[in-house]
C-alpha positions in Angstrom: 0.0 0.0 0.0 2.6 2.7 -1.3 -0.7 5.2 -2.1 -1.1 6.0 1.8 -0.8 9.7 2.1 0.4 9.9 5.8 -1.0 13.3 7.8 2.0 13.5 10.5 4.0 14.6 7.4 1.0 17.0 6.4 2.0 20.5 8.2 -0.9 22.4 7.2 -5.0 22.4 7.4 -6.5 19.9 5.6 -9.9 20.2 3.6 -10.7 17.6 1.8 -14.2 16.5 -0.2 -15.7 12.7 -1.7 -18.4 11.1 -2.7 -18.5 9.2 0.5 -15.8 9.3 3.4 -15.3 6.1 5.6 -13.8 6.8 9.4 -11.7 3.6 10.1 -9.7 1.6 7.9 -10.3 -1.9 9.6 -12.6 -5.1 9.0 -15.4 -2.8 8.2 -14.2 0.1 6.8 -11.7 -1.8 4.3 -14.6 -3.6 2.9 -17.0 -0.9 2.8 -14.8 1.4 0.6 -13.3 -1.0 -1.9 -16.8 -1.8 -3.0 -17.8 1.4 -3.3 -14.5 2.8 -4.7 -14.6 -0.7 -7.4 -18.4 0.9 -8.4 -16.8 4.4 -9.7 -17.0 6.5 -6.4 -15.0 8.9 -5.2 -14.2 7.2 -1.3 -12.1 8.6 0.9 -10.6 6.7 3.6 -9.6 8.5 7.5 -7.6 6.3 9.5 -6.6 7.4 13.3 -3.7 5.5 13.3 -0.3 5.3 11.7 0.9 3.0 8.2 2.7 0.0 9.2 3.0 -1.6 6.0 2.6 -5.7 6.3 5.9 -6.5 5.3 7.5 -3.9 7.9 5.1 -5.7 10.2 6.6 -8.8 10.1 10.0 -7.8 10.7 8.9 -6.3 14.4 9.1 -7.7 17.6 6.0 -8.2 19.4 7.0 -5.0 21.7 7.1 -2.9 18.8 4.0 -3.6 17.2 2.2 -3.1 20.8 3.5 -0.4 20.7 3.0 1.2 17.1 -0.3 -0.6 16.1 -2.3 -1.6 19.1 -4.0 1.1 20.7 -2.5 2.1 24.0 -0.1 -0.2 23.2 -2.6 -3.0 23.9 -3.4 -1.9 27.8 -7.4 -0.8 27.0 -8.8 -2.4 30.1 -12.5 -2.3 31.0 -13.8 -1.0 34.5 -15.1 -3.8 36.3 -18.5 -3.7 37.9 -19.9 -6.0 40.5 -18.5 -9.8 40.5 -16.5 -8.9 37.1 -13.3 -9.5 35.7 -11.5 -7.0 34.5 -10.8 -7.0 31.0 -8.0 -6.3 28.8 -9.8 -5.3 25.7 -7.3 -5.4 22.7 -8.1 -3.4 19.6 -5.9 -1.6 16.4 -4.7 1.2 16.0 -3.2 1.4 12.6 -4.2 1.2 8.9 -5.7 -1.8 8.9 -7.1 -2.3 12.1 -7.8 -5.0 14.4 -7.7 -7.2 11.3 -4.0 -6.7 11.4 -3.6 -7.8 14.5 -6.0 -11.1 14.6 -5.1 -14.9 14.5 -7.1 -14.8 11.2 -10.2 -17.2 12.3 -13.2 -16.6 10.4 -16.5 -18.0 11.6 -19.7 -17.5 9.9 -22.4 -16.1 12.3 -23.9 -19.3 14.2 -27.4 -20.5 13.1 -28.8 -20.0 16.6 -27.3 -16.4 16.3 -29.2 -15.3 13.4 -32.5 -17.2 14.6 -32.3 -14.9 17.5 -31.8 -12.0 15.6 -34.8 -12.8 13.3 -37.3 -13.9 16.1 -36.5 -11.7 18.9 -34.7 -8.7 17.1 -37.2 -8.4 14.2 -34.3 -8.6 11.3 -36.4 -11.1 9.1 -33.6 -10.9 6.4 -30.5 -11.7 8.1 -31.1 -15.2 7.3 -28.0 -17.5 6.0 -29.7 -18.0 2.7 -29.6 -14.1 2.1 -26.0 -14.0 3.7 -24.7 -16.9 1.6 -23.3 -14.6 -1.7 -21.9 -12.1 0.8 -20.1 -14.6 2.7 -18.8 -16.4 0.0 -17.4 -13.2 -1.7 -15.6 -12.0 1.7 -14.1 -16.2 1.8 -12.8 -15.7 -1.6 -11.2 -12.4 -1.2 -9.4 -13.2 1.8 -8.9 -17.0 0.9 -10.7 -18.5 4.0 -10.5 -22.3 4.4 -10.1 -25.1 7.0 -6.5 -25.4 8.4 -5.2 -28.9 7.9 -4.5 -31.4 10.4 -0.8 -31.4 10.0 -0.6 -27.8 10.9 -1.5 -28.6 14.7 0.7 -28.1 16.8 1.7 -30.5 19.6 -0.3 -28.4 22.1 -3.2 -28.8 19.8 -2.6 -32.3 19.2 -2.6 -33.1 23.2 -5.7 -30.9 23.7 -7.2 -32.9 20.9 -6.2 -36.3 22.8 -8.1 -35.4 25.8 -10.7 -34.3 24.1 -11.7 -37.5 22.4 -10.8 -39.6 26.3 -13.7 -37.7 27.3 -15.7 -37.7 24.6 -15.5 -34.7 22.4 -13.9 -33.4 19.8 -12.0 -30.6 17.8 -12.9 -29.4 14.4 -10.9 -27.9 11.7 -10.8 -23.7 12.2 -11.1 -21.7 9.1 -8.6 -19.2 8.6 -8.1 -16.0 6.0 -4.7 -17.6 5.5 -2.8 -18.3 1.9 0.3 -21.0 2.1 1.0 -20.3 6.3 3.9 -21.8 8.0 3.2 -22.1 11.3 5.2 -19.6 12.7 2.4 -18.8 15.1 3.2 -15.1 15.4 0.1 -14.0 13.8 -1.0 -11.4 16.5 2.4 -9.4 15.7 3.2 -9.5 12.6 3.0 -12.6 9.5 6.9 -13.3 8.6 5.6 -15.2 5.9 2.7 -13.0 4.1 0.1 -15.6 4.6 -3.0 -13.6 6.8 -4.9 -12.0 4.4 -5.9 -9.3 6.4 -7.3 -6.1 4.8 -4.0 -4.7 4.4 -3.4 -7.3 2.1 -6.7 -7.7 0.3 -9.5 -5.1 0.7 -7.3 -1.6 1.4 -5.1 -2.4 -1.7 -7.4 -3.2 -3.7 -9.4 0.0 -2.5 -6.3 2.0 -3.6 -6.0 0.2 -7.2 -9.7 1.6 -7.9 -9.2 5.2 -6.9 -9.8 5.2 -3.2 -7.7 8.2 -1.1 -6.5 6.9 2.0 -4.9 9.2 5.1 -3.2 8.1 8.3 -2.8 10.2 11.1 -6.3 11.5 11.2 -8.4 11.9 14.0 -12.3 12.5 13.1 -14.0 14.2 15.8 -17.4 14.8 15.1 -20.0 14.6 12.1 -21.2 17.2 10.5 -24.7 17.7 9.8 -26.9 19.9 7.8 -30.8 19.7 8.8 -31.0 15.8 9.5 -28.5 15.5 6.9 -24.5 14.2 7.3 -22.3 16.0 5.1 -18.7 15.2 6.0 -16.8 15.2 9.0 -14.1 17.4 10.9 -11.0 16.5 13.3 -7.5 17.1 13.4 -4.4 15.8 12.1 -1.9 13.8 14.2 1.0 15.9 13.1 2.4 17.6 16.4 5.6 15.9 17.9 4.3 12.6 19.5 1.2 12.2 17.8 -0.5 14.7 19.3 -3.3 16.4 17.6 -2.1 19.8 15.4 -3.6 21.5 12.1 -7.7 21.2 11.3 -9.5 18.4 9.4 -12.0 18.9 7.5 -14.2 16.8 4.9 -16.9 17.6 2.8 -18.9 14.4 1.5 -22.3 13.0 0.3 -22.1 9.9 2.3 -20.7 9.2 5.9 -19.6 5.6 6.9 -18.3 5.0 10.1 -16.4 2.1 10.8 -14.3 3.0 13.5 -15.1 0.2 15.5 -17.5 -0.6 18.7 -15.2 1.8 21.2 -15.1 4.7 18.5 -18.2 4.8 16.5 -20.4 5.3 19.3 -18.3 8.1 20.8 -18.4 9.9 17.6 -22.2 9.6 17.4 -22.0 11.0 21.0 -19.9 13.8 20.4 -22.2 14.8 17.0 -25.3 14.3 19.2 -26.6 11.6 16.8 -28.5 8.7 18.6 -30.1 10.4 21.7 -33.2 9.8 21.3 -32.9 6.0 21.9 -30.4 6.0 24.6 -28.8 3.2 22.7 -25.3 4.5 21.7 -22.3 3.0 23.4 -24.8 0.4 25.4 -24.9 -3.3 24.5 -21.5 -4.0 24.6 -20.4 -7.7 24.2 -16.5 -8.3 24.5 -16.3 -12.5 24.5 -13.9 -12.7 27.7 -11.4 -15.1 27.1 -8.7 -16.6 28.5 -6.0 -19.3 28.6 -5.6 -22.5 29.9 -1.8 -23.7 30.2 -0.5 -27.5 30.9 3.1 -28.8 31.8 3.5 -32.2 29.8 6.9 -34.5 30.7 7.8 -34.5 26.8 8.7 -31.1 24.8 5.7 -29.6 23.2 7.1 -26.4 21.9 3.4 -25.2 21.4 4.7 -22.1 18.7 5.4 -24.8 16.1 2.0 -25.0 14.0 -0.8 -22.6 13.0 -1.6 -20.5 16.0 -5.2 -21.3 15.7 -5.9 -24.7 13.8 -8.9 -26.1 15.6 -12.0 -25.1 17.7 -14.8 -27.5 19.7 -18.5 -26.2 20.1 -19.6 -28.8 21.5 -20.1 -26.9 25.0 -21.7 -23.9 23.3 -24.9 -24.6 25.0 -23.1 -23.8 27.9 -22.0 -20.7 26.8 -18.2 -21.6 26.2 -16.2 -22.3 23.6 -12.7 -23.3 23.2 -10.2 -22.3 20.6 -6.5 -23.4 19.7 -3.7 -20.7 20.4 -0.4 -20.3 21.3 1.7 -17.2 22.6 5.5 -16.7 21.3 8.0 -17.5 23.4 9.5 -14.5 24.5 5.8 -13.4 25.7 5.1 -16.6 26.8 8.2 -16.8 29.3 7.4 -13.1 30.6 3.9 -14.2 31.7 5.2 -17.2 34.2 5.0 -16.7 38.3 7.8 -16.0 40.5 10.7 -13.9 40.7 14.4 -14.1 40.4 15.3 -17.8 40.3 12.0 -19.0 41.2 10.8 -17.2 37.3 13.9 -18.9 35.9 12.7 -22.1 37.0 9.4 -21.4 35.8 10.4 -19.8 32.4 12.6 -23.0 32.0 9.7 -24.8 31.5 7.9 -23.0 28.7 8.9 -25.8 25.8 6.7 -28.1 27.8 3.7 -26.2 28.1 0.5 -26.2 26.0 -1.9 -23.4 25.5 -5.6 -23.9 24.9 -8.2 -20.7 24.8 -11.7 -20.2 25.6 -14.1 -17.4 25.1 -17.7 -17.3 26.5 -20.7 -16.4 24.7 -21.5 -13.0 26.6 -24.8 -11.6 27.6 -23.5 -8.1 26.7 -23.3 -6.1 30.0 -20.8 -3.3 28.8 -21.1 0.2 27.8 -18.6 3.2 26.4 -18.7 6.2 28.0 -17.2 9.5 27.1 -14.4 11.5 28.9 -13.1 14.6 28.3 -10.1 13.0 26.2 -9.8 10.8 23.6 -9.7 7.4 25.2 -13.3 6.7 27.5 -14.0 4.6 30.1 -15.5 1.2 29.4 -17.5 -0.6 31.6 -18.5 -4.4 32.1 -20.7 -6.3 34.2 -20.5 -9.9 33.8 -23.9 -11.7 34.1 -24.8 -14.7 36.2 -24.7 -17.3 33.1 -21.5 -16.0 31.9 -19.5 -16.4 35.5 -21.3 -20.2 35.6 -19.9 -20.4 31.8 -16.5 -19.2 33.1 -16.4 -22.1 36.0 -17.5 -24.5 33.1 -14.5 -23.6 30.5 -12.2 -23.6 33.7 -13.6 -27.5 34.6 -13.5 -28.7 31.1 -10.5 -27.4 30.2 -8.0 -28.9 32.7 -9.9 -32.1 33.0 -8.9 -32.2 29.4 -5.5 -31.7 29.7 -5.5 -34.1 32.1 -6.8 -36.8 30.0 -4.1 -35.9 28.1 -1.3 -36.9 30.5 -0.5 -33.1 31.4 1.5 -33.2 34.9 -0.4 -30.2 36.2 -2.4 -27.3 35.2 -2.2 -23.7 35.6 -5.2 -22.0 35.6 -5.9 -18.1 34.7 -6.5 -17.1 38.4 -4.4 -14.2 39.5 -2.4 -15.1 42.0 -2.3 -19.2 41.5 0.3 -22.0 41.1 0.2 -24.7 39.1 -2.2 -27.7 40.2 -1.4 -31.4 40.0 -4.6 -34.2 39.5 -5.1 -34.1 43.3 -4.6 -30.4 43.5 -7.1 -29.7 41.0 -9.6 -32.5 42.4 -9.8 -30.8 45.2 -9.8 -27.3 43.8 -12.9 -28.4 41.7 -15.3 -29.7 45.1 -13.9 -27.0 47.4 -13.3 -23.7 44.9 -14.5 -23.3 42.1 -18.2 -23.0 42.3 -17.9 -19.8 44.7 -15.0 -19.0 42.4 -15.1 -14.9 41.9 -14.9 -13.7 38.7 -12.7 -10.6 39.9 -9.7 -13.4 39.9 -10.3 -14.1 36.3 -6.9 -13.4 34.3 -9.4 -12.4 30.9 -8.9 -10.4 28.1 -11.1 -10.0 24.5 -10.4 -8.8 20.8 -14.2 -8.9 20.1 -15.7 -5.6 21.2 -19.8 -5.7 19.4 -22.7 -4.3 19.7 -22.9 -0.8 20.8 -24.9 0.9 18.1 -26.7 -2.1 17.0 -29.2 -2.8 14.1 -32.5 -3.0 15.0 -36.1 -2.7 13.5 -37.3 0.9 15.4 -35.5 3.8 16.5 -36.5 3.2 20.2 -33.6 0.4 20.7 -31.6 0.2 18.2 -29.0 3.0 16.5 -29.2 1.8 12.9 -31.5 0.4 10.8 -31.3 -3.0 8.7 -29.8 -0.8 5.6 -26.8 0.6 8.1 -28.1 3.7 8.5 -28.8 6.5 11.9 -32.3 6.5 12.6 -32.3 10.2 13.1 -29.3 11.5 10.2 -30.0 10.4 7.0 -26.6 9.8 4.9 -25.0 8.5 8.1 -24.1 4.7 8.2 -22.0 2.6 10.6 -20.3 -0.6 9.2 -18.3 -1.8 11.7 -18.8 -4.4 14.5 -20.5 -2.1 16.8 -24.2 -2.7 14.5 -24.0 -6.6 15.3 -27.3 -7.0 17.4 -25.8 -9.4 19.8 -22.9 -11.2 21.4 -21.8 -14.2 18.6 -19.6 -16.3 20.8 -17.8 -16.7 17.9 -14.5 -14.7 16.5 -16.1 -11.7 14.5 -14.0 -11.0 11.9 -16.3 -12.8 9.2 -19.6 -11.5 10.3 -18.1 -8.0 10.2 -17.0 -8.0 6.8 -20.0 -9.8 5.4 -22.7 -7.2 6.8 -20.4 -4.2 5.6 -20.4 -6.7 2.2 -23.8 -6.4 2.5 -24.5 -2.9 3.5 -22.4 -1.9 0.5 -23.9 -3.8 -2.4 -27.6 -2.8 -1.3 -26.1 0.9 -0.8 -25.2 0.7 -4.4 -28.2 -1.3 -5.2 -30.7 2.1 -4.2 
């Protein structure tokens, strides 16, 4: 992407106009104006964060793409309320987005999902059938298709085995991934150029047909004529450090907004857009996850394989489900208890530990809320089912490893050790079910839901076409319109509704 036009080397005002300008240059954004730009339009792109190409991505350590693509170098934590964990919620800051920073799993939306969304949210045609030719277009652009077996990695392979002892199983994951490796370094960078991510597929491609795309450009507010929008205004990033310096100012037809489900909703805040339902920034589903480590006698060296290669839903009923990952070594070691010798000894095991993840299927008790700065205070309460769902993923999960012959288990409570069989046994009858969620290690790259579709202006932010109820003009195309938590990674259903929105956009 050589076409970027980066604003921290811009040292004057800049006024700008388009046929359409899209705020965020992630999973949403990317798709959204490479449609539109392929149909003859004249889109212009606003990205917050800096240009990291792909290849220069690869070549960094995981410390320095925290700290030059994740936002706040990946420390966004949510504000815990009641018997809540707090949550590290990880999100992009960069051309790109958050798609540059995923493992690259792609799951369509879950059948019980969209029967929800029909029945009980009134969205009659969000059916599979009518998704089917906007998923399959998104799956062939970013080449999405079932990670082989033989790309497991050990860790895998011995969650796998325990699995099957007690009478379940993994399935293949689906990845936007061309001729991977295996280095398993996904989250920081692809050495080897295989994640397709929308720096690699939608944003050039964007470019190629016309498309203007700016970094270092922070959109404050809409602006609106009447109940009209008619472009947007900000600043540019170009003071020493970042910091905000000359004006910003677009004038355009159309406003997307696809800055994602922290973002949007503050900018429809700060643009008073929204009131009226109360809706805006509410709703907010994050998937908490977390990790579940094992110590195995033989050398697993987890990293070797596809980072995420296979899934089970066989508990989602329960809420849970669990999902392959690693973590690289370096990061990995870091992470281990003790000090001084004691974290030597500890680090010295990492080539014998596996690594298996599960998220919950969330009820959505989190909300945004706007500061006085940039960055706002986000705020989670964990329901009832979801801290029962937690205890169940914490169960399953060693028990599995178990099975497996692991030697002892190290749960994601702050402030544990490692448990043997006997250890755990006992932890399970004695702990566990008045576990507190407030000890729950737990982090999520899945923020939804906080200016969701809906059929009426009373509790929802946008309709089923995308657009404000109450500014016409004004769409959102990110994951913040998904009506509910998926329990699923998003990145699929993200592009396929801004798929969606953009074809029936150019369709009327």
């Amino acid at each position: 992407m050589h076409d970027v036009q980066h604003g921290r080397d811009h040292d004057s005002d800049l006024v700008l106009d388009a046929d359409v300008v899209v705020v965020g240059s992630g999973a949403g954004g990317a798709v959204a104006a490479c449609l539109l730009a392929e149909a003859g339009l004249d889109v212009l792109i606003l990205e917050e964060g800096g240009h990291v190409h792909p290849d220069e991505h690869a070549k960094m350590r995981p410390s320095q793409s925290l700290r030059h693509l994740w936002r706040e170098a990946g420390l966004t934590a949510t504000m815990a309320l009641g018997d809540s964990p707090l949550i590290n919620v990880m999100m992009g800051r960069c051309v790109g987005g958050s798609s540059m920073l995923t493992g690259g799993v792609c799951f369509r939306t879950p059948q019980a999902v969209l029967h929800e969304w029909q029945t009980k949210r009134g969205l009659v045609d969000l059916t599979a059938e009518q998704l089917e030719p906007y998923y399959r277009e998104v799956e062939d652009a970013i080449h999405v298709s079932d990670v082989p077996e033989h790309m497991r990695s050990r860790s895998t392979q011995l969650f796998g085995e325990g699995a099957r002892k007690l009478g379940y199983s993994l399935k293949p994951m689906r990845r936007n991934t061309k001729d991977c490796v295996g280095w398993s370094t996904c989250n920081f960078g692809c050495p080897s150029g295989a994640k397709m991510s929308v720096g690699r597929s939608y944003l050039p491609r964007a470019l190629r047909a016309g498309a203007r795309l700016w970094s270092d450009c922070l959109v404050q507010k809409v602006d609106t004529e009447y109940d009209r929008a008619v472009g947007v205004r900000g600043r540019v990033l170009n003071r020493p450090g970042g910091r905000p310096g000359s004006r910003l100012r677009v004038r355009a037809q159309r406003v997307i907004l696809a800055a994602g489900s922290v973002y949007t909703p503050l900018l429809l805040q700060a643009s008073g857009v929204g009131r009226g339902s109360g809706q805006v920034g509410r709703n907010l589903t994050l998937h908490p996850a977390f990790r579940i480590m094992a110590r195995f006698d033989e050398r697993v060296d987890g990293g070797q394989g596809a980072l995420q290669s296979a899934f089970s839903s066989d508990f989602e009923p329960q809420g849970v489900q669990f999902n392959s990952v690693f973590v690289p070594g370096g990061i990995l070691a870091a992470t281990q208890p003790g000090v001084g010798s004691d974290h030597v000894k500890a680090t010295s095991q990492v080539p014998h530990l596996a690594i298996f993840g599960a998220n919950l299927h969330d009820e959505g008790g989190g909300a945004v809320h706007r500061l006085w700065g940039r960055e706002p205070i986000i705020s989670y309460r964990m329901g009832n089912a979801d801290r029962e769902a937690m205890r169940t993923a914490l169960r399953i999960g060693a028990q599995t490893f178990f099975a497996a012959g692991a030697q002892e288990v190290f749960l994601p409570i702050l402030g544990s050790h490692g448990m043997n069989r006997d250890q755990f046994a006992s932890f399970m009858q004695h702990d566990l079910p008045t576990l507190s969620a407030k000890k729950l290690e737990c982090t999520s790259q899945h923020p939804l839901g906080t200016c969701r579709m809906g059929t009426n202006a009373g509790n929802s932010v946008v309709d089923h076409n995308h657009q404000a109820w109450d500014v016409q003009n004004l769409y959102v195309a990110d994951g913040s319109v998904v009506p509910t938590s998926l329990g699923v990674n998003p990145q699929l259903t993200i592009m396929t509704m801004a798929t969606r929105f953009a074809r029936r956009l150019l369709a009327h």
